[in-house]
C-alpha positions as CSV (number, residue, x, y, z in Angstrom):
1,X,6.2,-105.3,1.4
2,X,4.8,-102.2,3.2
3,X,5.2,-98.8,1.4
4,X,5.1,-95.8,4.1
5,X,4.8,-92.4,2.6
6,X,5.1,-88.8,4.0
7,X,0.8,-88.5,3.1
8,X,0.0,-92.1,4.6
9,X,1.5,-91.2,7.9
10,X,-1.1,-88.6,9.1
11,X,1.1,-87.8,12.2
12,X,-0.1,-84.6,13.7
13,X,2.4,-84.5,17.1
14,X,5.5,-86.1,18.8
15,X,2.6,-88.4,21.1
16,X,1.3,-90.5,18.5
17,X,4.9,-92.0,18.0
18,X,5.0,-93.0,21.8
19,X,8.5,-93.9,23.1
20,X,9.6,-94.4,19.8
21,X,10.9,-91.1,19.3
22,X,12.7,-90.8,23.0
23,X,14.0,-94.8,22.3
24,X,16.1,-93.5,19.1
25,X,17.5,-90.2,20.7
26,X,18.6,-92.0,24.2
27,X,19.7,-94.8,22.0
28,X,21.4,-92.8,19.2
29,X,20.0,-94.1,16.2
30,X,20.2,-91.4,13.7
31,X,18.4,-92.7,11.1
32,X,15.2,-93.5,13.2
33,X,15.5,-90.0,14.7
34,X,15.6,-88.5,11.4
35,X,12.9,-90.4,10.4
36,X,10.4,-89.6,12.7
37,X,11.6,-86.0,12.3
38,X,10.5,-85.9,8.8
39,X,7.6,-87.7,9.1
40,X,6.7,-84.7,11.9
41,X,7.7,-81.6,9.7
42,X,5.8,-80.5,6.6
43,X,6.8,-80.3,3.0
44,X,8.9,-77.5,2.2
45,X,7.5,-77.1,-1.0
46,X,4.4,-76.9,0.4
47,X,4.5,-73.8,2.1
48,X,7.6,-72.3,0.7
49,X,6.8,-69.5,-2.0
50,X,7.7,-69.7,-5.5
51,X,6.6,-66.5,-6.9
52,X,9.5,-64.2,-6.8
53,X,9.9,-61.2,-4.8
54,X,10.8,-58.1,-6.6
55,X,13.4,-56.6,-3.9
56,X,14.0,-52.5,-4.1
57,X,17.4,-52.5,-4.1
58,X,18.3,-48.4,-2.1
59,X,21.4,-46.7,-2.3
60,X,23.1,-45.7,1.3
61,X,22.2,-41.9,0.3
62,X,18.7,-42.8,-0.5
63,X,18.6,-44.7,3.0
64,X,20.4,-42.0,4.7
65,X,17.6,-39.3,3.8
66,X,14.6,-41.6,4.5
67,X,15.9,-41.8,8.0
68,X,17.0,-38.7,8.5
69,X,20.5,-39.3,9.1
70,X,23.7,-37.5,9.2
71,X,26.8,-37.8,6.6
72,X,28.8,-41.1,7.6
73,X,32.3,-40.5,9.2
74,X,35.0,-39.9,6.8
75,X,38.7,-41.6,7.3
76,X,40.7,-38.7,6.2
77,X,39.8,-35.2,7.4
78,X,39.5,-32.1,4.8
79,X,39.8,-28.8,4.8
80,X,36.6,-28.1,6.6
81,X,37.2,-30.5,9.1
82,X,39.7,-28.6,10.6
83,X,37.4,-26.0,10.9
84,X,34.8,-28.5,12.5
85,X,37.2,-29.6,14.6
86,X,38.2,-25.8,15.9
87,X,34.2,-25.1,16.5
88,X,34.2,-28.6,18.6
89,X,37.0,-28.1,20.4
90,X,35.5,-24.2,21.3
91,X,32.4,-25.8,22.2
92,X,34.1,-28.4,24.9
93,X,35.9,-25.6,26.5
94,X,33.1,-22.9,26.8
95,X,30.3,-25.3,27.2
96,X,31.5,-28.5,28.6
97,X,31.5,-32.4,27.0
98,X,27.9,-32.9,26.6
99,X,27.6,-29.6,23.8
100,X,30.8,-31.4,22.5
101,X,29.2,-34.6,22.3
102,X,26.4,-32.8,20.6
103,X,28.4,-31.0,18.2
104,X,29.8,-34.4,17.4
105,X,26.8,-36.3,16.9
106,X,25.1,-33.3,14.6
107,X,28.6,-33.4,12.1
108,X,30.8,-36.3,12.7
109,X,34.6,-35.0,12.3
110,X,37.2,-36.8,10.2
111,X,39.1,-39.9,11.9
112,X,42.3,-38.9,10.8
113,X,43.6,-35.7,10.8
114,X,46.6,-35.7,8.3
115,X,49.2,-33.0,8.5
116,X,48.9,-30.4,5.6
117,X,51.4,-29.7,3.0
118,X,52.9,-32.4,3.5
119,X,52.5,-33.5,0.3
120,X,50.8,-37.1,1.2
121,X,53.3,-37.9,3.2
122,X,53.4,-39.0,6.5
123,X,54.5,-36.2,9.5
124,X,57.6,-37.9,11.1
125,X,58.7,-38.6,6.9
126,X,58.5,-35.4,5.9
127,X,60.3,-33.7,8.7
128,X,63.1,-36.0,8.5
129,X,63.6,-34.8,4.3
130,X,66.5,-32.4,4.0
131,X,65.7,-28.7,3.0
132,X,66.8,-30.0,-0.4
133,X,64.6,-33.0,-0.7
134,X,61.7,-30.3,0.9
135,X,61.8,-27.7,-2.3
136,X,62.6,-30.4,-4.7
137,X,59.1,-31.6,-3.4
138,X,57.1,-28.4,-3.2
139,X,58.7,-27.6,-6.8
140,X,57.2,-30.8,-8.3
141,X,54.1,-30.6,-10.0
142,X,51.6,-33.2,-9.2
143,X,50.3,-35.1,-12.7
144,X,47.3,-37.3,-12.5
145,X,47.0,-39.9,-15.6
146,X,43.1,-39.0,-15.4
147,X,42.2,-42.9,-15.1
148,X,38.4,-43.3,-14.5
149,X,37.8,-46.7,-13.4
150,X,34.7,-47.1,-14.5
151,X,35.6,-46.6,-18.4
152,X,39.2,-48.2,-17.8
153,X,38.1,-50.7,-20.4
154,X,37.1,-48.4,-22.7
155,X,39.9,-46.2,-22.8
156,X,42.9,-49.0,-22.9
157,X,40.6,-50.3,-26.2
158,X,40.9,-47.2,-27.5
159,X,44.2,-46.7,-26.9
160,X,45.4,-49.7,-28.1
161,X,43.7,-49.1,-31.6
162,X,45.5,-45.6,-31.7
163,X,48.8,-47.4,-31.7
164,X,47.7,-49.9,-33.9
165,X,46.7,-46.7,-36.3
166,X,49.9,-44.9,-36.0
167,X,52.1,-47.8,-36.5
168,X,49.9,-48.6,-39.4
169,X,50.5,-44.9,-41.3
């Protein structure tokens, strides 16, 4: 019995197989293919690092100031947008599309440009409320809970123990 290991095999190219290595790809046999293949490439583990790599992990704003780039788009437009928007549009018409462009480029504008007090809803919703439904809105009085997502945890714990407490007293 003949033991053939990856170190006995010494193979340095494809020639040194012959037609071997054409035979079992024309022929489709896998396994000789495969073979061959691994008795041609290296040993991983041989050239592969172990050590670890200690990877710098940067934020988008810290990226954004090392190359010198502008604030990233925003979805919904705010108050100053509008105003950006005006200046752009100014710009277009006095100085044609490429200061436009320019303007652009410099401070991105909003994509979406919401209607204002509309109270977050959409334009064709609002204008089809009645006049009543319209002061009923603008009467209303906007209440946040004040959730912060990061402590949400955190704050149903100790909310939970409160009740506890007073039910408790």
């Amino acid at each position: 019995m003949q033991l053939h290991t990856l170190d006995k095999a010494a193979l340095i190219s494809d020639i040194q197989l012959g037609d071997n290595l054409n035979h079992a790809v024309s022929q489709g046999r896998r396994s000789d293919f495969a073979l061959m293949l691994a008795l041609l490439s290296g040993d991983a583990t041989e050239t592969v690092p172990v050590e670890k790599v200690c990877i710098e992990v940067k934020t988008d704003d810290e990226l954004r100031t090392l190359f010198q780039l502008s604030e990233p788009e925003r979805l919904s437009a705010k108050e100053e947008d509008y105003q950006r928007a005006e200046r752009q549009s100014h710009a277009f018409h006095h100085a044609g599309i490429t200061s436009a462009k320019l303007s652009g480029y410099v401070s991105p504008p909003a994509l979406h440009f919401p209607a204002e007090g509309t109270h977050d809803l959409g334009e064709d919703v609002y204008h089809n409320l009645s006049g009543h439904q319209r002061r009923r809105l603008s009467s209303q009085k906007t209440t946040d809970i004040g959730l912060d997502p990061v402590n949400l945890y955190k704050q149903l714990n100790e909310a939970r123990r409160f009740s506890e407490f007073s039910q408790c007293a």
